[in-house]
VOBA-1610 file (N, C-alpha, C; in pm, whole numbers, padded with zeros to 5 digits, always signed):
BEGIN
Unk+00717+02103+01936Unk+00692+02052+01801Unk+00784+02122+01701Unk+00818+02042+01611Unk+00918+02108+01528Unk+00883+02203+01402Unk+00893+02308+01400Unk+00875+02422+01317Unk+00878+02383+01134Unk+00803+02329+01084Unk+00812+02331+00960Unk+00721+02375+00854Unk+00732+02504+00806Unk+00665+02539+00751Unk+00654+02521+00580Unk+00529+02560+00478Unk+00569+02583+00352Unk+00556+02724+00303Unk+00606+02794+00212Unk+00554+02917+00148Unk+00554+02888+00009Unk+00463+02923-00010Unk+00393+02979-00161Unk+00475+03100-00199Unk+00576+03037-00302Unk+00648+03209-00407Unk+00610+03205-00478Unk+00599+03118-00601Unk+00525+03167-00700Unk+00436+02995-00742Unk+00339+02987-00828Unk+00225+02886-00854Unk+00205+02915-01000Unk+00229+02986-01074Unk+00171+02968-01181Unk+00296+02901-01309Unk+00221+02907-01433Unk+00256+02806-01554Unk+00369+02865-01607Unk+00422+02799-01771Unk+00528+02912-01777Unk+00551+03056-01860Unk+00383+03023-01925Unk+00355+03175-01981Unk+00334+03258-01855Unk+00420+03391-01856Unk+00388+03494-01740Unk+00251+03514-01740Unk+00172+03601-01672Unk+00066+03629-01598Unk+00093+03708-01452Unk-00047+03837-01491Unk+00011+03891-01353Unk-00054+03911-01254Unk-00104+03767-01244Unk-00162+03698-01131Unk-00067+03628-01073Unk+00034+03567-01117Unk+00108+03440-01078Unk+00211+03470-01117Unk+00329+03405-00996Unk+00517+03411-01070Unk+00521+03316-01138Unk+00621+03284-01167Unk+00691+03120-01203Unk+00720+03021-01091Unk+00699+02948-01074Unk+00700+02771-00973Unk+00853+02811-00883Unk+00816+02849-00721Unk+00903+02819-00609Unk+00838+02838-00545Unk+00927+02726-00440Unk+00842+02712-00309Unk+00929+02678-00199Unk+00932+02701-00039Unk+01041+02723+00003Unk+00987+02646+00145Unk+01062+02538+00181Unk+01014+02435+00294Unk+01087+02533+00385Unk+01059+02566+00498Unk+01115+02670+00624Unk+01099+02479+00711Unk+01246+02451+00754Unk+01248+02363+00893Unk+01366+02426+00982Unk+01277+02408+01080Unk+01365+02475+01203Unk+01428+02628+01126Unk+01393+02702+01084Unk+01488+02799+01033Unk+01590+02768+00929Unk+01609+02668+00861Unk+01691+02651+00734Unk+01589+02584+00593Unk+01641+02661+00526Unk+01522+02720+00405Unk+01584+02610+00316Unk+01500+02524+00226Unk+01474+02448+00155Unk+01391+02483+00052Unk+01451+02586-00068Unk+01393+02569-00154Unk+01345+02490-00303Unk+01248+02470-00331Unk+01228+02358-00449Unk+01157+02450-00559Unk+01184+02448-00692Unk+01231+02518-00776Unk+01285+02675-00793Unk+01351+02737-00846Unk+01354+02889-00869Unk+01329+02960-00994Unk+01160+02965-01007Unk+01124+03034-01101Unk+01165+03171-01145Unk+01147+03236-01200Unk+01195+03416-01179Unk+01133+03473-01087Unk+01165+03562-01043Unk+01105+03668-00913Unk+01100+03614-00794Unk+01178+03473-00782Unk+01206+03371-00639Unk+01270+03513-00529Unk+01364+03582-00574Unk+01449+03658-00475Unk+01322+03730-00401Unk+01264+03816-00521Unk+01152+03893-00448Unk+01052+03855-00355Unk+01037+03729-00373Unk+00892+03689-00308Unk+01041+03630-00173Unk+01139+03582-00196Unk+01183+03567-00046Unk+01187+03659+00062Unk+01187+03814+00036Unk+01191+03918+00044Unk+01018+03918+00135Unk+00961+03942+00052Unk+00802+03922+00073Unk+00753+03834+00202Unk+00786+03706+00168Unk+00759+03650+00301Unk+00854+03656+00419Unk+00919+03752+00416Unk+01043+03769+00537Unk+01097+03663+00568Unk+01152+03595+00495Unk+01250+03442+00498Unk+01434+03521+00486Unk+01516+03464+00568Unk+01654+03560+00565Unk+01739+03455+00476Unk+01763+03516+00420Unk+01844+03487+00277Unk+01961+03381+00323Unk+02030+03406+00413Unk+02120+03403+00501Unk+02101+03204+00590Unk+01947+03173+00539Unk+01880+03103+00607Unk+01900+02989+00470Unk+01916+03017+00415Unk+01910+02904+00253Unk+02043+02831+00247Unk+01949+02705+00183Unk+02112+02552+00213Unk+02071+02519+00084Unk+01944+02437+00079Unk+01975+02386-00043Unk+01824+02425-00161Unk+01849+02413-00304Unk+01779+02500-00366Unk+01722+02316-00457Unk+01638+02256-00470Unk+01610+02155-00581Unk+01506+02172-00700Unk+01570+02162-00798Unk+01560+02200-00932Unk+01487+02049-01040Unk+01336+02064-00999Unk+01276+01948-01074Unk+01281+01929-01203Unk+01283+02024-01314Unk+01317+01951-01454Unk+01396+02114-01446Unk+01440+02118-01611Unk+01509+02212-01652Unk+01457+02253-01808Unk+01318+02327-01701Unk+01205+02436-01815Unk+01263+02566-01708Unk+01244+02653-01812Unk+01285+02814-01799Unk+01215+02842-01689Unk+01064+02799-01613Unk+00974+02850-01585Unk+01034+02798-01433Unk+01132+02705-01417Unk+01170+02628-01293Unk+01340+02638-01232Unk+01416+02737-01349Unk+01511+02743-01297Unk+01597+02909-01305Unk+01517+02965-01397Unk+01587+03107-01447Unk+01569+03187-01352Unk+01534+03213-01199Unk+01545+03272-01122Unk+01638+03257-01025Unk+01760+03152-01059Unk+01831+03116-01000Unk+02008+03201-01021Unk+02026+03246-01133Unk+02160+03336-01162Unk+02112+03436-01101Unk+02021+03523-01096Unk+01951+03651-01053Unk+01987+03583-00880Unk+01883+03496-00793Unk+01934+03484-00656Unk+02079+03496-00588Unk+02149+03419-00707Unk+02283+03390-00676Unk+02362+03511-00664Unk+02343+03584-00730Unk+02430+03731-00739Unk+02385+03823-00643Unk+02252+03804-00608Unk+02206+03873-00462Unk+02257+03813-00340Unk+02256+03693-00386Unk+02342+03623-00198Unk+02454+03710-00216Unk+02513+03680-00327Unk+02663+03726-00300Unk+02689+03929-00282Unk+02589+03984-00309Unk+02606+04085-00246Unk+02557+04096-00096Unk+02476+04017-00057Unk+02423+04022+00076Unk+02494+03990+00130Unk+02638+03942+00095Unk+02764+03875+00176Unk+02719+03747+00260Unk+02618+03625+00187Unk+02635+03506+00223Unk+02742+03423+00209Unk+02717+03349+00338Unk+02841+03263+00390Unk+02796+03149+00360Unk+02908+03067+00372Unk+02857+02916+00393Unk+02827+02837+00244Unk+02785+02786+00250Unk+02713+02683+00154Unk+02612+02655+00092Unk+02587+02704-00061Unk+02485+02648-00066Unk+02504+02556-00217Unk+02371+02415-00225Unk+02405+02350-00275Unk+02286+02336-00415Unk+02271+02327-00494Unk+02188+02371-00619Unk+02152+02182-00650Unk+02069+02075-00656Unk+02059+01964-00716Unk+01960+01977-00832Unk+02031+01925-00932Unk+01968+01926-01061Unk+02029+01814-01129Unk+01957+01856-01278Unk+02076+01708-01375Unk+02180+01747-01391Unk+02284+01688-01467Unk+02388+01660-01494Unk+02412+01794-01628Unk+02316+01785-01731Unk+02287+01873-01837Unk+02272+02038-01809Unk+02241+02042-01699Unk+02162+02190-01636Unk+02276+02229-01589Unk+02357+02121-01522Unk+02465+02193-01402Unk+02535+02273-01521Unk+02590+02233-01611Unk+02702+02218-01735Unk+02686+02375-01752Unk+02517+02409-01763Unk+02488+02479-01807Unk+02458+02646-01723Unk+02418+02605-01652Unk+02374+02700-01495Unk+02555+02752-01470Unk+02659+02676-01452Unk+02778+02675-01415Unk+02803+02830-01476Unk+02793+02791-01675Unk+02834+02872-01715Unk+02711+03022-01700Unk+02639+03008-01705Unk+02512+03142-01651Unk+02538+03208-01564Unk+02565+03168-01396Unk+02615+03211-01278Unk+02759+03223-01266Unk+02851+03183-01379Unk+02994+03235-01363Unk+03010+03330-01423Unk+02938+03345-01532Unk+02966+03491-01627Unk+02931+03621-01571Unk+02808+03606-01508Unk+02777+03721-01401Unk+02862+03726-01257Unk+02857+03637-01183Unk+02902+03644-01079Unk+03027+03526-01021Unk+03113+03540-01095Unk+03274+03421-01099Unk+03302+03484-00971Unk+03360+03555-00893Unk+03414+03591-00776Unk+03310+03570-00638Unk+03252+03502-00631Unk+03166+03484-00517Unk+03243+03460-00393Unk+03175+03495-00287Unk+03228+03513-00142Unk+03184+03394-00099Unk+03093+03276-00149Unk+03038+03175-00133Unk+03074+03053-00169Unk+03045+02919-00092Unk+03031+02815-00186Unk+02925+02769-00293Unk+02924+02747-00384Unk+02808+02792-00466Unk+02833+02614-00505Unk+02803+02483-00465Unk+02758+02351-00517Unk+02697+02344-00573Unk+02688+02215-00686Unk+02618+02158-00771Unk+02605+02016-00778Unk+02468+01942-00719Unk+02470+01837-00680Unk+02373+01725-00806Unk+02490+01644-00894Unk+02366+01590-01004Unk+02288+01515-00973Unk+02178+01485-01042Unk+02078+01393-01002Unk+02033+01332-01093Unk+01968+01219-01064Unk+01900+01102-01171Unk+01784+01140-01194Unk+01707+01142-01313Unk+01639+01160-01314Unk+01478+01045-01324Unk+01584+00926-01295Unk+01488+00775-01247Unk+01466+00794-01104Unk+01526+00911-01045Unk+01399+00901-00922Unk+01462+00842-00811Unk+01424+00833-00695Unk+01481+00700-00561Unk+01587+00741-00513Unk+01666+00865-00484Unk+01790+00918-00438Unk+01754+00975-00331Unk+01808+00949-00205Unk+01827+01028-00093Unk+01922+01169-00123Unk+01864+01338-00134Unk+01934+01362-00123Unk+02001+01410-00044Unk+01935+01434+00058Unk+02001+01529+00186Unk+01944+01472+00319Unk+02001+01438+00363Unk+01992+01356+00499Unk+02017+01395+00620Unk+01970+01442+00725Unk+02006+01496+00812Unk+01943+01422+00961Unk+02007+01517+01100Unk+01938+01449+01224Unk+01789+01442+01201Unk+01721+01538+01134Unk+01569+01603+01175Unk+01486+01552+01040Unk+01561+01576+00905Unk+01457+01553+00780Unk+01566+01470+00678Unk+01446+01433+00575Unk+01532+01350+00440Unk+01470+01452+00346Unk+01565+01461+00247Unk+01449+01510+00093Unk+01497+01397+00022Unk+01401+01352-00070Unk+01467+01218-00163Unk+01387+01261-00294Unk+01426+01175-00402Unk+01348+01243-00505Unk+01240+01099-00580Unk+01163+01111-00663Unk+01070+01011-00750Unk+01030+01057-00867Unk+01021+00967-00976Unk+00987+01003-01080Unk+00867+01075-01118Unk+00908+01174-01213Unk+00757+01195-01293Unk+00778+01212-01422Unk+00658+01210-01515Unk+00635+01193-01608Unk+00581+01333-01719Unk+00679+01365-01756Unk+00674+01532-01854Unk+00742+01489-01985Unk+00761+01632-02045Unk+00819+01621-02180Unk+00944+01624-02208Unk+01017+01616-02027Unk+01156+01644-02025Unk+01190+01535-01886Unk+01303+01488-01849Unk+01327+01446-01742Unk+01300+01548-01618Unk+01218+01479-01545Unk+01121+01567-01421Unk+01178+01455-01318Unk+01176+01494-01159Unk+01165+01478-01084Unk+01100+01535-00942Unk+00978+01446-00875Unk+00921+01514-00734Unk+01024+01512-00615Unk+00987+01571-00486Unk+01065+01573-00424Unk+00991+01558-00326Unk+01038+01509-00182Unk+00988+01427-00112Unk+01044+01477+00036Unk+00977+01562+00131Unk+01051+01585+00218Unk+00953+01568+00397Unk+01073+01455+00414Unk+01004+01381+00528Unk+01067+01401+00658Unk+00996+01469+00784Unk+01061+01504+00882Unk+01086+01354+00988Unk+01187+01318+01042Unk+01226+01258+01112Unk+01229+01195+01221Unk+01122+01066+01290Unk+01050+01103+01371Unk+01114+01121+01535Unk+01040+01186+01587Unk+01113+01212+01746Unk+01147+01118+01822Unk+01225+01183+01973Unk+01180+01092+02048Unk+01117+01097+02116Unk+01048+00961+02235Unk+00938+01037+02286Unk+00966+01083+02419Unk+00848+01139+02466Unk+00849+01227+02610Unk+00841+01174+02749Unk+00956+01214+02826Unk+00959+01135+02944Unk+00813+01191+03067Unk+00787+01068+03078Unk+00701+01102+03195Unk+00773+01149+03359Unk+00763+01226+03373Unk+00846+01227+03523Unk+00774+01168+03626Unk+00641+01164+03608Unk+00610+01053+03753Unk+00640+00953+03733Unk+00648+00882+03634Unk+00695+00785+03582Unk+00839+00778+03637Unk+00927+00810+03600Unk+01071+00845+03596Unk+01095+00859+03766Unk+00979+00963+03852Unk+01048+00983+03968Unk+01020+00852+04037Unk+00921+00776+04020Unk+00873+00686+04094Unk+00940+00583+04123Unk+01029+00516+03978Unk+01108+00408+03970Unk+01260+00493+04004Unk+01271+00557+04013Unk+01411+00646+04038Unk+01484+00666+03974Unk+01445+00668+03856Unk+01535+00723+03701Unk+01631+00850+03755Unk+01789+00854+03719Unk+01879+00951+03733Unk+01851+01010+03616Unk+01850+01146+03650Unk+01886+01220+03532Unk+01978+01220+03410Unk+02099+01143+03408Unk+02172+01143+03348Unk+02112+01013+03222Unk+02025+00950+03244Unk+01973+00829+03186Unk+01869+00866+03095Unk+01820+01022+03106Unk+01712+01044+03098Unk+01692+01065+02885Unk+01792+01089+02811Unk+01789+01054+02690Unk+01822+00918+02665Unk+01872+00788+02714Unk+01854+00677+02663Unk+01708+00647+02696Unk+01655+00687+02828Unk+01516+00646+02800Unk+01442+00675+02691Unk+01460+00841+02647Unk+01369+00868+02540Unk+01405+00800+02410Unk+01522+00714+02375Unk+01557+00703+02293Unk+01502+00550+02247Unk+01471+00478+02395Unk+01454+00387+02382Unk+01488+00270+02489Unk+01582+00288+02533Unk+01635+00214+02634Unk+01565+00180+02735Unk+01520+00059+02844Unk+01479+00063+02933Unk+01566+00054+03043Unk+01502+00098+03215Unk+01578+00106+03295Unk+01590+00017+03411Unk+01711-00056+03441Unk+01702-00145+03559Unk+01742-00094+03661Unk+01643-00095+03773Unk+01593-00054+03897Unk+01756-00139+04002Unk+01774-00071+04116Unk+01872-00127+04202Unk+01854-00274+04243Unk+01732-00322+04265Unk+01684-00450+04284Unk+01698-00515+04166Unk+01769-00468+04073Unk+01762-00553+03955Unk+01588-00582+03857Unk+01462-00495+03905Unk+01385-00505+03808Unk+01428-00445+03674Unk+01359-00463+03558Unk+01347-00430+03433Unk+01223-00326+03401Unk+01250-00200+03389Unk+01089-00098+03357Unk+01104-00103+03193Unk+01051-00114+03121Unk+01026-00088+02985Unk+01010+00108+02980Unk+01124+00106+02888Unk+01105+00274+02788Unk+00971+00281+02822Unk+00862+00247+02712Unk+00762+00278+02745Unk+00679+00277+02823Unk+00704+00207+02957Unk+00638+00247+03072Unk+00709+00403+03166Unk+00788+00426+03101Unk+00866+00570+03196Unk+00834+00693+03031Unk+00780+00645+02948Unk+00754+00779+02835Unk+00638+00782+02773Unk+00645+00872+02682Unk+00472+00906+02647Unk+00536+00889+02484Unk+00414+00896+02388Unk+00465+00863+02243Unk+00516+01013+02213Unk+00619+00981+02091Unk+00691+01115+02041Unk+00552+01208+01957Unk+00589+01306+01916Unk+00474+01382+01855Unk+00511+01338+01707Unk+00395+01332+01616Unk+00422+01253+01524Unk+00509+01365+01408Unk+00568+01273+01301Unk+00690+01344+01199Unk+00591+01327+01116Unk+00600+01410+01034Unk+00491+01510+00914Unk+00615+01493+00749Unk+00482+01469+00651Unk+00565+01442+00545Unk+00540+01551+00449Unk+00602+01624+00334Unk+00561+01709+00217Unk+00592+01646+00140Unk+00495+01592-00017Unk+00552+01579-00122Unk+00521+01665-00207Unk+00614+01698-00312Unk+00590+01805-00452Unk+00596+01710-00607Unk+00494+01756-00630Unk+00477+01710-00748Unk+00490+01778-00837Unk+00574+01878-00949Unk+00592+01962-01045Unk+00518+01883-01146Unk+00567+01941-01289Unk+00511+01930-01399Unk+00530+01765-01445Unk+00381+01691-01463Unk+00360+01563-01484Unk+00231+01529-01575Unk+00217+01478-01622Unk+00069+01405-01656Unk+00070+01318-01546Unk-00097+01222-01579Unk-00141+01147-01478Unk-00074+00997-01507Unk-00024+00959-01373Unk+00012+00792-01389Unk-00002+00768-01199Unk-00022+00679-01246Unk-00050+00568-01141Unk+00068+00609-01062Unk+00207+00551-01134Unk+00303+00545-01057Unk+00353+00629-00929Unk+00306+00748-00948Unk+00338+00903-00874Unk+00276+00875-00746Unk+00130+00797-00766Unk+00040+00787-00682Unk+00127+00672-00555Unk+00221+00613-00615Unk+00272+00489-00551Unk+00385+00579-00475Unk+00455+00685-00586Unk+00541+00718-00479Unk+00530+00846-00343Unk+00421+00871-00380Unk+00363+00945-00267Unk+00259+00934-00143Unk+00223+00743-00144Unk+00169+00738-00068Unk+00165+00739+00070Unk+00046+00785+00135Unk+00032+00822+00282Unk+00124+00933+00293Unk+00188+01059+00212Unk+00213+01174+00253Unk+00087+01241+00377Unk+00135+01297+00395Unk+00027+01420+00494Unk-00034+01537+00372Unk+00067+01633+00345Unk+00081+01666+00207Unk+00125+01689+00104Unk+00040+01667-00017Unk+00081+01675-00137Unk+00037+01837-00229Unk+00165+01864-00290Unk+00096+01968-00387Unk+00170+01873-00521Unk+00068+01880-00611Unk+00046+01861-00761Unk-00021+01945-00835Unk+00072+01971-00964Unk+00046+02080-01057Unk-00115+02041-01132Unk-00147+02121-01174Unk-00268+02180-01266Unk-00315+02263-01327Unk-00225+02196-01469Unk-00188+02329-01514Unk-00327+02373-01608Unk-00389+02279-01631Unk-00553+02229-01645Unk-00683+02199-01625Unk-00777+02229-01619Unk-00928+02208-01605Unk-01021+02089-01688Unk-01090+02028-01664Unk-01140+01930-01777Unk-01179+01966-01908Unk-01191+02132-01935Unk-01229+02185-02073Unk-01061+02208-02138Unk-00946+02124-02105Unk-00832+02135-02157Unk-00746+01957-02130Unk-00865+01876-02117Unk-00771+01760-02102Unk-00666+01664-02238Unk-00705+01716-02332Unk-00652+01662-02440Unk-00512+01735-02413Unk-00510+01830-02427Unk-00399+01967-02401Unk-00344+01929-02266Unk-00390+01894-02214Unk-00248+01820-02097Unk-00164+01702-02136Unk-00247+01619-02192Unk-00201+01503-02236Unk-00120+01539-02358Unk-00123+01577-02418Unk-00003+01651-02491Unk+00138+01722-02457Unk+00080+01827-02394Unk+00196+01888-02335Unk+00254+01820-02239Unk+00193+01735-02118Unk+00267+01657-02044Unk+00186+01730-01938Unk+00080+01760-01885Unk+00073+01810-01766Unk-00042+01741-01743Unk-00121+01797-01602Unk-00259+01712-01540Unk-00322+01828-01533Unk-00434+01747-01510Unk-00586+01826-01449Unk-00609+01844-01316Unk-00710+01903-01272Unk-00714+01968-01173Unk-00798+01814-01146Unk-00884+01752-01186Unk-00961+01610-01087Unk-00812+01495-01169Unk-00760+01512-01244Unk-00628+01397-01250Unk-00578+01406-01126Unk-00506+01526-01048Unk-00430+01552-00907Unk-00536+01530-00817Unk-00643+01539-00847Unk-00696+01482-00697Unk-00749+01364-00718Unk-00731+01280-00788Unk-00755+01123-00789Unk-00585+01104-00795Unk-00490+01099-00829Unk-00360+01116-00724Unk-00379+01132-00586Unk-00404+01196-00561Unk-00412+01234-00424Unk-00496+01125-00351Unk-00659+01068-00407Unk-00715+00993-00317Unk-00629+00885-00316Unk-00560+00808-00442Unk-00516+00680-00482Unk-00394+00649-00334Unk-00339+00781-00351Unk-00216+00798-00270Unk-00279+00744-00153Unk-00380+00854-00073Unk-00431+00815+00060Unk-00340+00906+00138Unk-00323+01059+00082Unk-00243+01131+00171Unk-00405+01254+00201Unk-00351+01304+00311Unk-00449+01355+00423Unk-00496+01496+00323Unk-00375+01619+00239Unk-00434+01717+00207Unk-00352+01730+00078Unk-00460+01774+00012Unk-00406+01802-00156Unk-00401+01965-00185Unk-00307+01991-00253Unk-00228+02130-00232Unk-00250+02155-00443Unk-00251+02228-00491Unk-00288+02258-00626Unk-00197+02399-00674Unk-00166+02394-00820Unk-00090+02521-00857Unk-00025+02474-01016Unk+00033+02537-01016Unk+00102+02534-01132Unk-00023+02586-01246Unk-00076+02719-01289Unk-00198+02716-01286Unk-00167+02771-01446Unk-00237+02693-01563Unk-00223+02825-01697Unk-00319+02918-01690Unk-00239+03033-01765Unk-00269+03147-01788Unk-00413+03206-01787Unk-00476+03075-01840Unk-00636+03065-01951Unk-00738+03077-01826Unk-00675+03033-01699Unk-00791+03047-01571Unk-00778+03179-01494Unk-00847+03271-01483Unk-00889+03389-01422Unk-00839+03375-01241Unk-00986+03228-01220Unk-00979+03188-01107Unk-00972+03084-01077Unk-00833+03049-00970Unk-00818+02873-00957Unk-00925+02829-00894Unk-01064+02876-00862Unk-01135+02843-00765Unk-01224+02751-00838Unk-01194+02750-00963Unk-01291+02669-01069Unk-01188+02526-01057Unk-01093+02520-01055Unk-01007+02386-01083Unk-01014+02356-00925Unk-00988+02424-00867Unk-00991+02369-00699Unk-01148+02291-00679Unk-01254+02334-00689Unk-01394+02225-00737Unk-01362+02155-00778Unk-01324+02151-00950Unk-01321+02015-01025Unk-01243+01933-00924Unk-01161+01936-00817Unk-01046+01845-00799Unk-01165+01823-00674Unk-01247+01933-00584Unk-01288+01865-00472Unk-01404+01755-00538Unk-01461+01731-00625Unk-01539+01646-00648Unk-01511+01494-00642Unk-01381+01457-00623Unk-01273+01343-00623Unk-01240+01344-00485Unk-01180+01492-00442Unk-01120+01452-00362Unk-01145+01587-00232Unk-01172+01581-00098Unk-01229+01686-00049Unk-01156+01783-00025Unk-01015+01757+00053Unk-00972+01869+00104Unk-00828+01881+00019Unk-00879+02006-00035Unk-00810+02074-00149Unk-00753+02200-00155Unk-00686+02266-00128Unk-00660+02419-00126Unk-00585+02492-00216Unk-00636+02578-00330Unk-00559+02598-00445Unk-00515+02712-00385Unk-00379+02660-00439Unk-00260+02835-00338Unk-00265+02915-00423Unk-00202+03043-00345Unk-00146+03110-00421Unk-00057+03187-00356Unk+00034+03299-00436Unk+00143+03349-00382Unk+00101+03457-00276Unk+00183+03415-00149Unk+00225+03466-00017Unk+00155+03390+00148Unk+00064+03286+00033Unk+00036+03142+00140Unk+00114+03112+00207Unk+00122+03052+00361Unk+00213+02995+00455Unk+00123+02887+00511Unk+00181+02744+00463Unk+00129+02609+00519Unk+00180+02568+00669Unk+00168+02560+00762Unk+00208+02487+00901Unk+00203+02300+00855Unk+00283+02248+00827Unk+00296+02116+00730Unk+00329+02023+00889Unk+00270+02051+00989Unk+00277+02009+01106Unk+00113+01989+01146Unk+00015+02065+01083Unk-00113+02050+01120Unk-00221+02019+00956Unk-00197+01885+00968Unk-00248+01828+00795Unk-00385+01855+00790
//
């Protein structure tokens, strides 16, 4: 089964608190690190959960609030003393890059690295990274600034050869990935075996969606449906719903009626203000909607393989 994990770096809002960092979170597949936003103190908490620096490709940057990207000149100047190689690629808007460019060149212009900058729409619907194993793509949300969720869907397998199967009809080894792939095999007599009579089903591909800073709409609910899981911010309790709707953010039962509408399996919670002691009060309000709920917090590790 394929290794994909989540970590919890930081969950909270964008007034500090020292309960909570600022918003990152870091998809671990197969060993190459996918992080989605870089709040401040991102380096440290990579540190923390023993993730190798060395292991990071691409970094996605949902709106461009302080609380979601200013930990990113600070990382950058640590790769480059850690003597990272290779590539890494930063997706954000068009406005941020302009801007980030000049932040991370003034400190650190001589990098040993490729340091990319990949723009993005902020209407949402872009594949951005595509690979054999996963997609990340992005969807709209709805804040006080151009926001985007991110969407990262593992790829599904192929499936597993049966060998009694396989020895019985006399499958060669050399045949033995077109079977899994799909292909069926004709026997010397000229029969026809169907793929799926010589394999077993693949193990199923597992989805993450992130929902950063949004109020409640329908729409979100459309683009995240049937995830496995979802985390959506809350930055709110029902004794602050006017005050979301203002500022642009949700409630802790707004994200989990998202979540049921969606029809995805587990609802993930964070982005937490200052004003709550304990998320264990907003994690209720949301199970009353919706059951299985788990309000994170920093140094959590999700297995996004077992929903």
């Amino acid at each position: 089964m394929t290794r994909m994990d989540l970590h919890i770096l930081g969950c909270g809002s964008a007034t500090c608190s020292l309960r909570h960092m600022p918003s990152c979170q870091v998809v671990n597949f197969r060993d190459t690190l996918l992080m989605i936003d870089c709040g401040e103190g991102a380096q440290l908490n990579l540190r923390r959960h023993s993730l190798k620096f060395h292991r990071l490709r691409h970094i996605f940057i949902s709106h461009l609030h302080g609380d979601h990207v200013l930990g990113l000149p600070g990382l950058v100047s640590t790769l480059d003393m850690l003597r990272f190689t290779g590539t890494l690629t930063v997706h954000t808007f068009a406005d941020g890059i302009a801007v980030l460019k000049r932040v991370i060149d003034f400190f650190d212009r001589e990098r040993g690295f490729t340091l990319e900058f990949n723009a993005i729409s902020p209407d949402g619907g872009e594949t951005l990274v595509d690979t054999n194993g996963y997609t990340v793509s992005t969807f709209p949300l709805f804040h006080r600034v151009p926001c985007v969720g991110f969407l990262v869907k593992e790829k599904p397998g192929l499936r597993h050869i049966d060998r009694e199967a396989c020895n019985y009809h006399g499958v060669p080894p050399y045949l033995m990935n077109d079977i899994r792939a799909g292909a069926d095999f004709v026997t010397s007599d000229g029969r026809v075996i169907p793929s799926t009579h010589l394999t077993r089903p693949a193990d199923p591909s597992h989805s993450y969606a992130y929902c950063s800073d949004t109020m409640f709409d329908e729409r979100v609910a459309q683009s995240v449906a049937g995830v496995d899981w979802l985390y959506h911010e809350t930055t709110y309790g029902d004794d602050c719903i006017e005050k979301a709707r203002a500022r642009g953010h949700s409630t802790a039962r707004e994200a989990a009626t998202i979540a049921q509408m969606a029809g995805v399996k587990r609802l993930l919670i964070g982005h937490y203000s200052k004003r709550y002691i304990d998320s264990g009060e907003l994690a209720n309000q949301a199970r009353e909607v919706f059951p299985n709920v788990t309000d994170v917090n920093e140094g959590m590790v999700f297995d996004l393989n077992k929903p």
